[in-house]
N, C-alpha and C positions, 0 to 999 in steps of 0.2 A: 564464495559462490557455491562452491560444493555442499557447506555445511547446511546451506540455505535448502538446498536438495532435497537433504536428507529428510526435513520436513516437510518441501512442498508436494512431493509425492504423493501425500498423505492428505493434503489442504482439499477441501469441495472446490469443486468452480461455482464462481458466484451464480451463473445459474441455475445450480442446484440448491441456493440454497432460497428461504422465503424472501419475498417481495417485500419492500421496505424494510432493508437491514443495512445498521453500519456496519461497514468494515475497517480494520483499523492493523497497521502492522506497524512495529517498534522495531527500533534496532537495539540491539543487546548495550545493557546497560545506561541507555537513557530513559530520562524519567520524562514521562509525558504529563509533563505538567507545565501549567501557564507560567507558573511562578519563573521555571527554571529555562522559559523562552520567550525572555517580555518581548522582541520586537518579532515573534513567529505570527504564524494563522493558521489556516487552515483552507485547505484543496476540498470543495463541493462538486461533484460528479453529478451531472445528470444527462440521461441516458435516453436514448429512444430503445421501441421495441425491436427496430430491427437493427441496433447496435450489437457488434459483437460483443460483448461484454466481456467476455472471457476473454479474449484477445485483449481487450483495452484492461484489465486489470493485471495479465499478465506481465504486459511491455511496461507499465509503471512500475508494478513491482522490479522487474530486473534494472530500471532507468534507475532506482533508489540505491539496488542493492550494488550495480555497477558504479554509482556514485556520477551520475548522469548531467546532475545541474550544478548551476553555477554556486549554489551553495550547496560545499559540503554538511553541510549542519542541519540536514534534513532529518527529520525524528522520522 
């Protein structure tokens, strides 16, 4: 978690950044590829305007990075 820090310090909040943008975070050393996570998917966010947004990507990010869900094997 610390190390994770030392980066997000640095990270925009998403609402600074433009409108219609993916975001996408990795965890070190996995490959985000289909190949190498045939029964994965993928998590679609949609948001209203008076969503905190910032809030709602922050608590995910730290849910991933604290290893939050029942799969650990979260890319």
């Amino acid at each position: 978690m610390e190390h994770f820090f030392n980066y997000y310090v640095y990270l925009k909040k998403p609402s600074e950044m433009p409108r219609e943008i993916d975001l996408f975070f990795f965890r070190n050393q996995e490959v985000p590829m289909w190949e190498e996570s045939p029964a994965g998917g993928i998590w679609i966010l949609k948001v209203k305007k008076d969503d905190n947004v910032n809030k709602m990507w922050e608590s995910m990010l730290f849910a991933l990075i604290g290893e939050q869900f029942e799969e650990p094997n979260v890319i």
